[in-house]
C-alpha positions in Angstrom: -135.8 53.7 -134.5 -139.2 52.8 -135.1 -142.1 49.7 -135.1 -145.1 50.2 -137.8 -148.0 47.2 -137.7 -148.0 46.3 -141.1 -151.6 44.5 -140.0 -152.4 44.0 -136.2 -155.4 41.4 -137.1 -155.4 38.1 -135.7 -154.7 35.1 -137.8 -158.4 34.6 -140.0 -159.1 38.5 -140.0 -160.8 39.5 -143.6 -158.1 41.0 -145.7 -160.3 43.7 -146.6 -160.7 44.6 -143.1 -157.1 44.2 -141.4 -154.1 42.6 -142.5 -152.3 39.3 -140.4 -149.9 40.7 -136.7 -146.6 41.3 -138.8 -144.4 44.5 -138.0 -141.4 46.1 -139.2 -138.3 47.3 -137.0 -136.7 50.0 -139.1 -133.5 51.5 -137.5 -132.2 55.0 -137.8 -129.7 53.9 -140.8 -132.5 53.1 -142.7 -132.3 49.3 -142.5 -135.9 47.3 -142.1 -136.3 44.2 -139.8 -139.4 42.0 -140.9 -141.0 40.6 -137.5 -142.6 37.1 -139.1 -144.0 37.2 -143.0 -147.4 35.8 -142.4 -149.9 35.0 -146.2 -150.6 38.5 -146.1 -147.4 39.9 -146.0 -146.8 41.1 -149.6 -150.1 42.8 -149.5 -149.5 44.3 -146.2 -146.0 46.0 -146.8 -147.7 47.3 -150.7 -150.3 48.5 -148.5 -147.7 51.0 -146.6 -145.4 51.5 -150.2 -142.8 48.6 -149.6 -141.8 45.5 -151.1 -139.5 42.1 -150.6 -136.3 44.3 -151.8 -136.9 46.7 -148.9 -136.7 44.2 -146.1 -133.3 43.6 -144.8 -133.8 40.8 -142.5 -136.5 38.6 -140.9 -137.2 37.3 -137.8 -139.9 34.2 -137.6 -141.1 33.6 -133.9 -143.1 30.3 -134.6 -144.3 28.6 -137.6 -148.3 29.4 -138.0 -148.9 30.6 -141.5 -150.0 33.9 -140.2 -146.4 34.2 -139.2 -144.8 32.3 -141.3 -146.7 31.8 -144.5 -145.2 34.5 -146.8 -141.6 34.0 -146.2 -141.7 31.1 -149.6 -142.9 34.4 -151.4 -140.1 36.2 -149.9 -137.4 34.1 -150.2 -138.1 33.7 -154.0 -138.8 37.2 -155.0 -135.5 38.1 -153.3 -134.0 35.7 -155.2 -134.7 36.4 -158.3 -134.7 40.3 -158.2 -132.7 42.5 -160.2 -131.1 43.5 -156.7 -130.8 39.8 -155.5 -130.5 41.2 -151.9 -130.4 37.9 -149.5 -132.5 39.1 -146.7 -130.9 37.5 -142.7 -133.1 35.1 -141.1 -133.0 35.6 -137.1 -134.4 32.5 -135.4 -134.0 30.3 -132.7 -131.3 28.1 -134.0 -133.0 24.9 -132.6 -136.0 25.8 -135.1 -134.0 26.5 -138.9 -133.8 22.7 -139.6 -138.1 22.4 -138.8 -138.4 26.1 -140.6 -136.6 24.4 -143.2 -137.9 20.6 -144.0 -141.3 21.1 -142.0 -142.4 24.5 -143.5 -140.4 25.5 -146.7 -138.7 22.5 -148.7 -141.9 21.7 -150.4 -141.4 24.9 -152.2 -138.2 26.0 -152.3 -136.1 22.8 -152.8 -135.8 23.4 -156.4 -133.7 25.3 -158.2 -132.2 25.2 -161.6 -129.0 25.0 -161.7 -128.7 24.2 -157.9 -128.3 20.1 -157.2 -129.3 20.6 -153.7 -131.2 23.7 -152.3 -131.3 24.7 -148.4 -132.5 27.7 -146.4 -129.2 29.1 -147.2 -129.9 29.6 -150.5 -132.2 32.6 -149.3 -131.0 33.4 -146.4 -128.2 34.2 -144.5 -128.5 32.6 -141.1 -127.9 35.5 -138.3 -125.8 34.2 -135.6 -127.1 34.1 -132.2 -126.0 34.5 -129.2 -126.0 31.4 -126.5 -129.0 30.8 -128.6 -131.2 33.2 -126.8 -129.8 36.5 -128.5 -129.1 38.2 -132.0 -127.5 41.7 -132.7 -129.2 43.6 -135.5 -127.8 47.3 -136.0 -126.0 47.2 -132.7 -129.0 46.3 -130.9 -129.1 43.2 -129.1 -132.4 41.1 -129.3 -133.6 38.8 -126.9 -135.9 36.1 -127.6 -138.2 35.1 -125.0 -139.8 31.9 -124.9 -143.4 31.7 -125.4 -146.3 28.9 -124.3 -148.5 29.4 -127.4 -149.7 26.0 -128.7 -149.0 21.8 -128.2 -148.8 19.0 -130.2 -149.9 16.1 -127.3 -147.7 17.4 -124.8 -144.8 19.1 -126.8 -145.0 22.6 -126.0 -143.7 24.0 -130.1 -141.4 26.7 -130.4 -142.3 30.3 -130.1 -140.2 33.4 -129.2 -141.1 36.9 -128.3 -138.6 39.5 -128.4 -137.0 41.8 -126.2 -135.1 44.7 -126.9 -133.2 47.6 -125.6 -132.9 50.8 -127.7 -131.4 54.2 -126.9 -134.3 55.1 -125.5 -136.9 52.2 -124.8 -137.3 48.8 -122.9 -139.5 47.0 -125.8 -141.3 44.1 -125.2 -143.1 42.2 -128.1 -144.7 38.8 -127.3 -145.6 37.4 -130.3 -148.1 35.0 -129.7 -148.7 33.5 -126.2 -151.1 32.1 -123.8 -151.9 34.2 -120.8 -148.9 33.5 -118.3 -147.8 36.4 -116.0 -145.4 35.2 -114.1 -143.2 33.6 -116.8 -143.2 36.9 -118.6 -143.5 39.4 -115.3 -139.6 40.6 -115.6 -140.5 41.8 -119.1 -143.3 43.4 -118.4 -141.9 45.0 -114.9 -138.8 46.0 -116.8 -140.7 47.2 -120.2 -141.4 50.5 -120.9 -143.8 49.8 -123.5 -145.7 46.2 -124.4 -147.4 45.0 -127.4 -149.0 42.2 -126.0 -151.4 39.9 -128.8 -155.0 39.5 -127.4 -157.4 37.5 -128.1 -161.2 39.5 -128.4 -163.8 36.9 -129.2 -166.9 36.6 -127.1 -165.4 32.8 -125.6 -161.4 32.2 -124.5 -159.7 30.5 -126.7 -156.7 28.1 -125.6 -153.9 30.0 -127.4 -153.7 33.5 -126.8 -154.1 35.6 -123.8 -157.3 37.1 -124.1 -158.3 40.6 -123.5 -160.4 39.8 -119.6 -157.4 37.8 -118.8 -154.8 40.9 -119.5 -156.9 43.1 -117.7 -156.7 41.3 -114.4 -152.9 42.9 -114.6 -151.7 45.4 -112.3 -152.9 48.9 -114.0 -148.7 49.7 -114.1 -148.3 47.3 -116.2 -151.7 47.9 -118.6 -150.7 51.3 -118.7 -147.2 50.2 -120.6 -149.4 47.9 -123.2 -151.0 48.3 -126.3 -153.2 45.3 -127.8 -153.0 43.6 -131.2 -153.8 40.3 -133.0 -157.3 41.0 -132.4 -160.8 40.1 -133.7 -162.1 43.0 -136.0 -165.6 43.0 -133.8 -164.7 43.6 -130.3 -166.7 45.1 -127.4 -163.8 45.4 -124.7 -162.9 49.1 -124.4 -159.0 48.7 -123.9 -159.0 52.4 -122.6 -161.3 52.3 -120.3 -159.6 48.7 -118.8 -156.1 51.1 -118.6 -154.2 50.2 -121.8 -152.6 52.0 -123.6 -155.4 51.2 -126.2 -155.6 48.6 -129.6 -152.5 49.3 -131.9 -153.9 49.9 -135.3 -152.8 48.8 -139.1 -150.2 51.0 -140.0 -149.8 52.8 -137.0 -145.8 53.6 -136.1 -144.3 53.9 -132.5 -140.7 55.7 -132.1 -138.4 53.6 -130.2 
């Protein structure tokens, strides 16, 4: 099994430069998991010779367009492929019906020939588990609840994953604030991190940010690499005991 960084930019980075934090999980059969479909998603996955028809499934962690943007194109060039391969959607179940009338309706709602579109129409919901778990290819995913952003003082959905392969403990957190101890088992239990880090000059309020991560004990940096990151940084994530800043295009075997 394998993760490739289809972009490892954070969400305004210059397309010419980087492309938005997506990935792809591709397992040993072949089969290609989708982690979020950000705007730049259809240029990211030409950029490494794929396409909608080769993703399998997709998993959408929270609802920012850098994660969630492309999945309109998605959905509709799956649709009306030759192939017509309905990719599975893994998300928290308590967020399909917001994925659904908050983010995609607008779009998708029509079809001809179709009185009444939904989300199933281009997707086939993955089942989860106690709504905190999802099998894909035998391997059981976790999702791990993020703090990334509020609206007043709702804290909105966001997952990170977790998983467990033949070989590797894999933690992936998606996007998140800095918050060690409500994410310390994964890390303690993790034997590799990509954690998203934020590497402008000033903290923002929404993602850990690179002097925060490297207050962590040097066990733990030495499991992570670093991505969703400003093009222009002067942190050297080698030098603070990372494993370093995971690069567009760059694979890890799992």
């Amino acid at each position: 099994m394998k993760l490739q960084f289809l972009g490892t930019g954070s969400a305004f980075v210059p397309l010419a430069e980087n492309f938005q934090s997506n990935m792809i999980l591709q397992s040993d059969s072949g089969k290609r998991l989708l982690i979020d479909c950000g705007t730049d998603a259809r240029h990211s996955m030409a950029a490494v010779g794929l396409d909608s028809s080769d993703i399998d499934s997709v998993y959408i962690s929270h609802f920012h367009a850098d994660h969630v943007g492309g999945l309109e194109w998605l959905a509709f060039t799956t649709k009306f492929s030759d192939i017509h391969t309905k990719p599975s959607l893994m998300i928290h179940p308590t967020m399909i019906e917001r994925l659904w009338n908050n983010v995609l309706s607008g779009g998708l709602q029509s079809l001809e020939g179709d009185n009444k579109a939904t989300i199933e129409s281009y997707f086939d919901i993955l089942p989860s588990i106690h709504e905190t778990e999802f099998t894909w290819e035998s391997i059981n995913i976790n999702l791990v609840k993020t703090v990334h952003v509020y609206n007043g003082r709702e804290l909105l959905p966001s997952y990170g994953l977790y998983l467990v392969t033949d070989s590797k403990r894999v933690f992936i957190t998606t996007d998140t604030q800095f918050n060690p101890d409500m994410y310390m088992q994964y890390y303690n239990q993790a034997d590799i991190i990509f954690h998203d880090c934020e590497t402008t000059p000033h903290k923002g309020c929404v993602h850990a940010h690179f002097t925060e991560l490297a207050t962590l004990d040097p066990v733990i940096k030495a499991k992570m690499w670093l991505y969703h990151y400003s093009n222009t940084t002067h942190f050297d994530a080698l030098a603070n005991g990372f494993r370093g800043y995971a690069r567009k295009g760059q694979e890890f075997l799992l």
